[in-house]
C-alpha positions as CSV (number, residue, x, y, z in Angstrom):
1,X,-21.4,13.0,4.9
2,X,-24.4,14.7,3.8
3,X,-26.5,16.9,7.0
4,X,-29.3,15.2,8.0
5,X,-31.2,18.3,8.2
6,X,-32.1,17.7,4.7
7,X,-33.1,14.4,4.9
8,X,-36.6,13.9,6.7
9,X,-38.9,12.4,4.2
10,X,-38.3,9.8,1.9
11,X,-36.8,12.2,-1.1
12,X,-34.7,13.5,1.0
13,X,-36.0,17.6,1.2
14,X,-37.9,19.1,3.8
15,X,-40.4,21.1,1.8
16,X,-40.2,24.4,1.5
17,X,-42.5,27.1,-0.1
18,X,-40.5,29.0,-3.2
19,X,-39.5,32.5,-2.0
20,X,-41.5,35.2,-3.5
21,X,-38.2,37.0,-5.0
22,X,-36.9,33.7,-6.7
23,X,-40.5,33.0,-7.9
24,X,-40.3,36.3,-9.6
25,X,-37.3,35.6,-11.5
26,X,-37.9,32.4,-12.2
27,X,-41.0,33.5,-14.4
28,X,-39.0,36.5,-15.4
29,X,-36.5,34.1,-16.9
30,X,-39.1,31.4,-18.4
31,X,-41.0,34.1,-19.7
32,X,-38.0,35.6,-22.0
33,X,-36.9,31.5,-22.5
34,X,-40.3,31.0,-24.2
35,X,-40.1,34.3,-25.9
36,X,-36.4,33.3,-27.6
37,X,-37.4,29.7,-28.1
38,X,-40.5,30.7,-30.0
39,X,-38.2,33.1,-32.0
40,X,-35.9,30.6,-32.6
41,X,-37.7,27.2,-33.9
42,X,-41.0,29.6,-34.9
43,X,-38.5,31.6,-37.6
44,X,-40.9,34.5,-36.3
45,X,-39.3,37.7,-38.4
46,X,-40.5,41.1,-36.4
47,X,-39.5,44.4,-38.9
48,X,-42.4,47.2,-36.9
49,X,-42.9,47.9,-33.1
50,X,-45.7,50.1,-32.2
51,X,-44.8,52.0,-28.3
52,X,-47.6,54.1,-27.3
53,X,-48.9,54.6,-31.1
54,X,-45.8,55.6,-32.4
55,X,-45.0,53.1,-35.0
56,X,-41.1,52.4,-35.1
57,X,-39.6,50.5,-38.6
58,X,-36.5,48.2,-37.3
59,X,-33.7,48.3,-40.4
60,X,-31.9,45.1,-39.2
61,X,-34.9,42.5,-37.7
62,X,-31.7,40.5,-36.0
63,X,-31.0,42.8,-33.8
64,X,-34.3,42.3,-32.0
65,X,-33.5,39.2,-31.1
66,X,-30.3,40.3,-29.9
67,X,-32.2,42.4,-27.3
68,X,-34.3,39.8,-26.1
69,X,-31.2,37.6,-25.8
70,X,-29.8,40.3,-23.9
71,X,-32.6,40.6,-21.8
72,X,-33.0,36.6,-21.3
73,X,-29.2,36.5,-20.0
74,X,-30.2,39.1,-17.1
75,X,-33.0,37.4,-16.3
76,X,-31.1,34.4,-16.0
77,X,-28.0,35.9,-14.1
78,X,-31.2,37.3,-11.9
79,X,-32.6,33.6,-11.4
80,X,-29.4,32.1,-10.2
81,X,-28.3,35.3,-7.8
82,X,-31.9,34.6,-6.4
83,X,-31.3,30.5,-5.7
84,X,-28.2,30.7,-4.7
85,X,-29.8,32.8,-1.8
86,X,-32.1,29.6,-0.6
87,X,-30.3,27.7,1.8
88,X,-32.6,24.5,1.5
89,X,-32.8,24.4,-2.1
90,X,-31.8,20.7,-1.6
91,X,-31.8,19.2,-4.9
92,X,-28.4,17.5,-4.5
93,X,-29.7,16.5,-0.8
94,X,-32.4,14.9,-2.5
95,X,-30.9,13.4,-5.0
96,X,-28.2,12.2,-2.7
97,X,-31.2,10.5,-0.2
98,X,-32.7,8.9,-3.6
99,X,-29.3,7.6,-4.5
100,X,-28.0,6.1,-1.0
101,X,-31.3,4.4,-0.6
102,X,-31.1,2.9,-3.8
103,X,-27.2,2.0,-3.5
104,X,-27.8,0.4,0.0
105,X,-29.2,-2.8,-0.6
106,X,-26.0,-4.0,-3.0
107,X,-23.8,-2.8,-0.1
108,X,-25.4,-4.3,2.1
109,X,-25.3,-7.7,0.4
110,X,-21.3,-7.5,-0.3
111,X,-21.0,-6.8,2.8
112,X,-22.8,-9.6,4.2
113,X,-21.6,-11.6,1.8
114,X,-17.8,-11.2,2.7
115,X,-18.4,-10.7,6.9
116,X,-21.3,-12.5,8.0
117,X,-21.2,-12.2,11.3
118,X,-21.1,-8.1,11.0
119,X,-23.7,-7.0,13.2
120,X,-24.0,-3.6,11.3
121,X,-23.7,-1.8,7.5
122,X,-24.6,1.7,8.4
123,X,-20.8,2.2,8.4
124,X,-20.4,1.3,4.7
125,X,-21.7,3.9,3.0
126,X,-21.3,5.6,-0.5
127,X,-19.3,9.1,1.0
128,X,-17.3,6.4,2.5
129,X,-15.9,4.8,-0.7
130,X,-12.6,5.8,-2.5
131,X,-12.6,5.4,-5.9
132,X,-10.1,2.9,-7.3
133,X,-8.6,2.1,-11.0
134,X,-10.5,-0.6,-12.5
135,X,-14.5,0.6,-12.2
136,X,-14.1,-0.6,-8.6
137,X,-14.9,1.7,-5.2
138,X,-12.8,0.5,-2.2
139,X,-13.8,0.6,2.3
140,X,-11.0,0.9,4.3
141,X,-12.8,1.4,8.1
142,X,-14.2,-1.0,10.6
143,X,-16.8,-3.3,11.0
144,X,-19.0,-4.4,14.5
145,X,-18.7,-8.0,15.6
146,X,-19.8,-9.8,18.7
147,X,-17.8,-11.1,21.0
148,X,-17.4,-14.8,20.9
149,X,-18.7,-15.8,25.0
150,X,-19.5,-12.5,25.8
151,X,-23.2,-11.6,25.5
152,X,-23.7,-7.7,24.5
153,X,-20.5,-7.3,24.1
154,X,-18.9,-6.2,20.6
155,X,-15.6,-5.1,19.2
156,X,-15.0,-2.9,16.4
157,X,-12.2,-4.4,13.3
158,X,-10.5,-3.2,10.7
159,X,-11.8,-4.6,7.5
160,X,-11.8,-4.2,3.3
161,X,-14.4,-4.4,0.6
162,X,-14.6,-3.7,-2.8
163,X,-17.7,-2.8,-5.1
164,X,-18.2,-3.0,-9.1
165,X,-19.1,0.5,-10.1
166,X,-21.0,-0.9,-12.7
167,X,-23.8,-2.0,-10.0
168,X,-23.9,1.6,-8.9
169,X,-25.1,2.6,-12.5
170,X,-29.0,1.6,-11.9
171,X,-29.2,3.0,-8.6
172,X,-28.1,6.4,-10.4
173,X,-31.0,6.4,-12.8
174,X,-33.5,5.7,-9.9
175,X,-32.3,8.5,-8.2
176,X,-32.4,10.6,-11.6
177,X,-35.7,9.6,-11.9
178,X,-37.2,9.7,-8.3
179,X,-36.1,13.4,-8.1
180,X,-37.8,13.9,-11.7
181,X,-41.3,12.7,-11.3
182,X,-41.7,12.7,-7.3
183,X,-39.8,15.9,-6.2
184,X,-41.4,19.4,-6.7
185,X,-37.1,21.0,-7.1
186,X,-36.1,19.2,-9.9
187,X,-39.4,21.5,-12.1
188,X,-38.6,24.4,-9.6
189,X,-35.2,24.8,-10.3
190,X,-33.4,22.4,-12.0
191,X,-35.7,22.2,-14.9
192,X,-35.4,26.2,-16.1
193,X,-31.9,25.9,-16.2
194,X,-31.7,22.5,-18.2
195,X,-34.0,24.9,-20.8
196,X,-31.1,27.7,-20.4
197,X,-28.7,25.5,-21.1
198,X,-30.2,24.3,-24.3
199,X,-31.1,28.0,-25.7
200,X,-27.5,29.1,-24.6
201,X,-25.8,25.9,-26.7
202,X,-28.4,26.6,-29.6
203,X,-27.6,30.4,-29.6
204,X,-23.4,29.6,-29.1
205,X,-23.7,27.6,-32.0
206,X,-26.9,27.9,-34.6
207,X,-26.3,32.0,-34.4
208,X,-22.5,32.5,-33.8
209,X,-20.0,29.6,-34.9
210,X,-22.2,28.7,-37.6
211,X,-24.0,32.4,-38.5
């Protein structure tokens, strides 16, 4: 069951400023993505470096961008030593609020639908579900009913529901999108490693399996 801590506002995350250290790397890293990107897809060929007036010839140009994928790796080692030091970085928190609030009116509904007189769903809940063979998700707990006579009085049974995975699929791509356009994390931090993964597969495979 996800902490609660994590899940005041409607995304899910309790807003936090972005530490001045991971800020750092973060434009550290983006900086050196751009630089290798614009190496990459711009063809840009660099043969003579000028330091301090002194004019240097490079024999092999290649090897430059060796450097500044050197360079772009530590940077990127840097950024994710620096976020794994945030302990309310919350993206999957967020994306976990986005998801369960999505997910919970089709609960609710098979639920109702097979135990009408449950006074309460809050028990079925997606980290409740075991996944079964057959794209189906299975609750094996109880259930609240009233006590037939008896006002305010309620007893707890043992009960069993089944739901289609593929009605889960929808609610995914909500979250997936909520956490895109409304949530400040996903451009904080997920996005600069989505762009790290793509330089990293283009590298692995335009420059080395295929050089």
């Amino acid at each position: 069951m996800p902490s609660n801590k994590l899940l005041g506002k409607p995304g899910g995350l309790v807003e936090n400023e972005m530490p001045e250290g991971v800020l750092r790397q973060r434009r550290n890293f983006l900086l050196f993505s751009l630089i290798v990107s614009a190496y990459i897809f711009l063809d840009i060929k660099i043969s003579d470096i000028s330091i301090f007036g002194i004019k240097l010839v490079v024999s092999n140009a290649e090897n430059i961008f060796w450097v500044l994928v050197f360079f772009w790796l530590y940077f990127f080692w840097r950024f994710y030593q620096y976020t794994k030091k945030v302990p309310t970085l919350g993206v999957s928190n967020t994306f976990r609020g986005y998801f369960y609030r999505n997910l919970k009116p089709y609960l609710d509904k098979t639920v109702t639908k097979n135990y009408p007189k449950a006074l309460s769903h809050h028990e079925v809940a997606f980290y409740n579900l075991k996944s079964k063979p057959l794209f189906l998700y299975e609750y094996n707990g109880e259930l609240s009913f009233a006590v037939e006579g008896k006002d305010n009085h309620y007893k707890s049974e043992k009960v069993t529901l089944t739901f289609n995975k593929v009605h889960f699929i929808f609610p995914w791509f909500r979250a997936c999108a909520s956490l895109i356009f409304k949530e400040s994390c996903f451009s904080d931090y997920v996005l600069p490693y989505l762009l790290g993964v793509l330089i990293f597969f283009y590298i692995l495979i335009g420059k080395v399996m295929f050089a």
